[in-house]
Backbone as numpy.savetxt, mean C-alpha at the origin, in Angstrom:
# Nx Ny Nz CAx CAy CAz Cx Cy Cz
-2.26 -17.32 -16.08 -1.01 -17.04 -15.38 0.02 -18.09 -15.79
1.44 -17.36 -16.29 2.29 -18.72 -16.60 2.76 -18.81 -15.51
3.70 -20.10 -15.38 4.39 -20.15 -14.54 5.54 -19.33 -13.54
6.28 -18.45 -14.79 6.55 -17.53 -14.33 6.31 -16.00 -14.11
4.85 -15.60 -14.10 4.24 -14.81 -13.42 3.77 -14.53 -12.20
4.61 -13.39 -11.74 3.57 -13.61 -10.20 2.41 -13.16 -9.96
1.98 -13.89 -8.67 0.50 -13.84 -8.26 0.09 -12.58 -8.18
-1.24 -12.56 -8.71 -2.16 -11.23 -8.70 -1.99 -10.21 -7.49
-2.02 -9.07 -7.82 -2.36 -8.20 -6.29 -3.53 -8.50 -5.66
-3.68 -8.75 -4.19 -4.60 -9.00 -3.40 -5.18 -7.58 -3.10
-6.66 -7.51 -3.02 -7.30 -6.08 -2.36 -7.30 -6.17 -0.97
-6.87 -5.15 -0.23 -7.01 -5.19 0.95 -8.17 -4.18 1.82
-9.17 -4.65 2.70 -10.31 -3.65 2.74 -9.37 -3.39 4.04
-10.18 -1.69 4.73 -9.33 -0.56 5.49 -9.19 -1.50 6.20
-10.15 -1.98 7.21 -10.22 -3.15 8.17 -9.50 -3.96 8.41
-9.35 -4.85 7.25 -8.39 -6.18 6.99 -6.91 -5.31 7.55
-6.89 -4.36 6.49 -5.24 -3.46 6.97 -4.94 -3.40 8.83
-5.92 -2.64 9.23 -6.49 -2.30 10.55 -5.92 -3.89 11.35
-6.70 -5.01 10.98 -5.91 -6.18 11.22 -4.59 -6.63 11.71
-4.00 -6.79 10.30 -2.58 -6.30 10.08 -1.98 -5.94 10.83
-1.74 -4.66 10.33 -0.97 -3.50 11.69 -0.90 -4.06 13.10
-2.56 -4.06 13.62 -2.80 -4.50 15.25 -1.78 -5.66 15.37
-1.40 -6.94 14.19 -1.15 -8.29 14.46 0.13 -8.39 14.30
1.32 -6.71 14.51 2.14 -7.00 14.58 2.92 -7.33 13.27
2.60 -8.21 12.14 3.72 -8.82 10.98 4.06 -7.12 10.02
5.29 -7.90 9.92 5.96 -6.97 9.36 5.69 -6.74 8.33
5.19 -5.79 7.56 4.94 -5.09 6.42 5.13 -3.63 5.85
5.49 -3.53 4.81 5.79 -2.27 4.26 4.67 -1.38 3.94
4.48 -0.44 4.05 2.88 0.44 4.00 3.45 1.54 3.29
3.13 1.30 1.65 3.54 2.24 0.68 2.59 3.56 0.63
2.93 4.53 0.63 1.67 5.74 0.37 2.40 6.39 -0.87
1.40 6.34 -2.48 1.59 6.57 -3.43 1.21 7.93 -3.48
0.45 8.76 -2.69 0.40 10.01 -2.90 1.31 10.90 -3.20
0.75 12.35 -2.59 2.21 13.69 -3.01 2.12 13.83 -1.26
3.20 14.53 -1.44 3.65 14.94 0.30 2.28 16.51 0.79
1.41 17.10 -0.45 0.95 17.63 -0.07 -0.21 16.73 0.20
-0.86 15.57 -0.36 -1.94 15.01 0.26 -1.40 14.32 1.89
-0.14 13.72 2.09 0.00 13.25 2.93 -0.01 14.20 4.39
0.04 15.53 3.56 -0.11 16.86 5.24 -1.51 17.00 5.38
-2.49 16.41 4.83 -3.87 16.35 4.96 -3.85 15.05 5.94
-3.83 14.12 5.75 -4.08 12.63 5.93 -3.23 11.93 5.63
-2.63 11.12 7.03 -1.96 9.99 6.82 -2.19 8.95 7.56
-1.84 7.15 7.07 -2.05 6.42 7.54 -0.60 6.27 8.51
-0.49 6.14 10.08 0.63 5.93 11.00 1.40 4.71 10.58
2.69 4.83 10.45 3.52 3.34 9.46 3.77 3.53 8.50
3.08 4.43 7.34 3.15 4.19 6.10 4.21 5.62 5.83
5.05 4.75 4.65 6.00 5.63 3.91 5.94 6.37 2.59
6.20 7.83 2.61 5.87 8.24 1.21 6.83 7.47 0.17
6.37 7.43 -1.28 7.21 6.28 -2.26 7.83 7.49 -2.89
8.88 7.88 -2.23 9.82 9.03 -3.02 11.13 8.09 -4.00
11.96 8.47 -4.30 12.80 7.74 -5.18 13.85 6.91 -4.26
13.99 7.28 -3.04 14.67 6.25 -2.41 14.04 5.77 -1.54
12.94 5.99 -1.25 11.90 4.25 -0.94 12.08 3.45 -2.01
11.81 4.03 -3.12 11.59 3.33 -4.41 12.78 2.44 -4.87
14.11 3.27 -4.92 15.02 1.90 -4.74 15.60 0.95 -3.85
14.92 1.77 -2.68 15.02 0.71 -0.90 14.22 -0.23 -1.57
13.33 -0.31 -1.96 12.46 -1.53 -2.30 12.45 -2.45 -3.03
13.43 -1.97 -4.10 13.58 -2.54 -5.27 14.76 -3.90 -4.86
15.41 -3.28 -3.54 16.65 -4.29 -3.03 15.99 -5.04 -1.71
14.81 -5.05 -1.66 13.90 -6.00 -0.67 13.85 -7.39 -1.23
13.96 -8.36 -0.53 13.54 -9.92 -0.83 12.11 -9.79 -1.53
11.78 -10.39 -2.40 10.60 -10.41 -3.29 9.55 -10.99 -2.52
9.61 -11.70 -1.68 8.14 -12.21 -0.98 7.98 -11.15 0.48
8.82 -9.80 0.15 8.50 -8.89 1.23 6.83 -8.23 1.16
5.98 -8.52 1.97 4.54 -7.97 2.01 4.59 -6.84 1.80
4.02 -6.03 0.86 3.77 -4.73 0.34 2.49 -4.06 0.05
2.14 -3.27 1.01 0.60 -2.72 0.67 0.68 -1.48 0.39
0.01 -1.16 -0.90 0.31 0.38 -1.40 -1.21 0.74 -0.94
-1.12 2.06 -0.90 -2.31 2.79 -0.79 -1.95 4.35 -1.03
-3.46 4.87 -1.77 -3.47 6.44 -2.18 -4.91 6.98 -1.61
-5.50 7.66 -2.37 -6.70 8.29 -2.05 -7.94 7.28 -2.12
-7.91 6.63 -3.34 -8.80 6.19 -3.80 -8.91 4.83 -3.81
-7.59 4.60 -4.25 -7.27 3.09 -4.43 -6.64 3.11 -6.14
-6.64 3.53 -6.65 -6.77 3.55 -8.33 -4.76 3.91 -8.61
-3.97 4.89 -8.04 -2.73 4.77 -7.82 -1.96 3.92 -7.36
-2.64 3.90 -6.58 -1.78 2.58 -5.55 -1.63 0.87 -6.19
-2.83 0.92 -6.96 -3.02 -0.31 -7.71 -1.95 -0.45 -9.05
-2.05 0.92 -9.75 -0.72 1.18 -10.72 0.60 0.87 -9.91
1.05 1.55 -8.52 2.15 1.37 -8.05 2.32 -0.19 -8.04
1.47 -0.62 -7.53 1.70 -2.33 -6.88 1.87 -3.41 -8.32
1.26 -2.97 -9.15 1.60 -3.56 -10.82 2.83 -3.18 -11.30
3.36 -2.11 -11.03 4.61 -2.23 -11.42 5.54 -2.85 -10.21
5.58 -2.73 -9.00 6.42 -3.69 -8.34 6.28 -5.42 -8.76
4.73 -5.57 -8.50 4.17 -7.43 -9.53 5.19 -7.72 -10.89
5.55 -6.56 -11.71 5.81 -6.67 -12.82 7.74 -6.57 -12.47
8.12 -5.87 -11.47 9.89 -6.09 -10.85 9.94 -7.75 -9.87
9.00 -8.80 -10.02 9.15 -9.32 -9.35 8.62 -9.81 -8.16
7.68 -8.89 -7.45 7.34 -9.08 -6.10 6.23 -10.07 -6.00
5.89 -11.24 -5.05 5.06 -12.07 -4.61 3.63 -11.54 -3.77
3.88 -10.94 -3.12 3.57 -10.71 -1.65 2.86 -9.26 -1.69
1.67 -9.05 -3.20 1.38 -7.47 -2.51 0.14 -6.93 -2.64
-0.40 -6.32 -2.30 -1.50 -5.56 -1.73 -2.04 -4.28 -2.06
-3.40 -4.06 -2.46 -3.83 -2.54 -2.54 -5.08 -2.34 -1.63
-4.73 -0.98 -0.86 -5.74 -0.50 0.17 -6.90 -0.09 -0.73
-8.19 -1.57 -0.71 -9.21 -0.77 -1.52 -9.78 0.46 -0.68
-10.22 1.35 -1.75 -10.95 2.56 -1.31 -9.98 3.93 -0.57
-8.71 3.20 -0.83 -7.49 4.31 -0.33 -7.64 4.72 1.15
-7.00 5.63 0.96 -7.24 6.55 2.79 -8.77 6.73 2.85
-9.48 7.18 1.71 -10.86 7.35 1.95 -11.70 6.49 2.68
-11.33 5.53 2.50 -12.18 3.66 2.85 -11.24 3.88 4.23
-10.16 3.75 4.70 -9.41 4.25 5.56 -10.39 4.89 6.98
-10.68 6.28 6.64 -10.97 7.05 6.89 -12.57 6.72 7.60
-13.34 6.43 6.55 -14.70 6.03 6.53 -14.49 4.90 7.57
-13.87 3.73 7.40 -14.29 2.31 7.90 -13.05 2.16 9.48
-12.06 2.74 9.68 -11.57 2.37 10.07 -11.03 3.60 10.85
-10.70 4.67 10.99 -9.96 5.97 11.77 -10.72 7.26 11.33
-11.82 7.50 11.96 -12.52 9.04 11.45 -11.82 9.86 11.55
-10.91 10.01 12.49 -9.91 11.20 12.73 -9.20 11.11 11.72
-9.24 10.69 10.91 -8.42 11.01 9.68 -9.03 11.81 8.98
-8.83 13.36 8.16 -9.85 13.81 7.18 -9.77 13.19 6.30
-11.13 13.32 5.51 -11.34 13.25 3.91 -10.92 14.50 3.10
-10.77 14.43 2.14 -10.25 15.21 1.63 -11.06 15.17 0.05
């Protein structure tokens, strides 16, 4: 890592998120999906990343906390590398997606 690279994305397990949320700090809860996975399953808080989230975000202070999450985890990790790569300090991928979600943390959520 040079100096001017920022810090790695942190994994975040459903739980840890679950955390989070309960503890109140302010954070952004990206959902990289399509609006048809999100009428299946959604996490409460989290925003779809349509094109004007996408440039709402882009005009956020850089050490704004950012946790992306998708199905799997594998999107969301692309999303959060390209925000790492605009700059951002502060960000996060929901390992195991809504699925890990789902499983570890809110059954009432379907799988899909």
């Amino acid at each position: 890592m040079t100096a001017h690279e920022p810090p790695p994305i942190r994994q975040l397990s459903a739980p840890d998120l679950q955390a989070l949320l309960d503890s109140g700090t302010a954070i952004e809860l990206v959902d990289v999906r399509t609006e048809e996975e999100r009428a299946i399953a959604l996490i409460g808080g989290s925003r779809l990343l349509d094109r004007a989230y996408h440039d709402a975000l882009l005009l956020r202070d850089r050490d704004t906390p950012i946790v992306f999450q998708c199905h799997h985890g594998m999107r969301s990790q692309q999303a959060a590398e390209y925000f790492r790569r605009e700059g951002f300090l502060n960000l996060y991928n929901l390992e195991g997606g809504i699925d890990a979600w789902s499983l570890l943390v809110d059954r009432s959520v379907p799988r899909y």
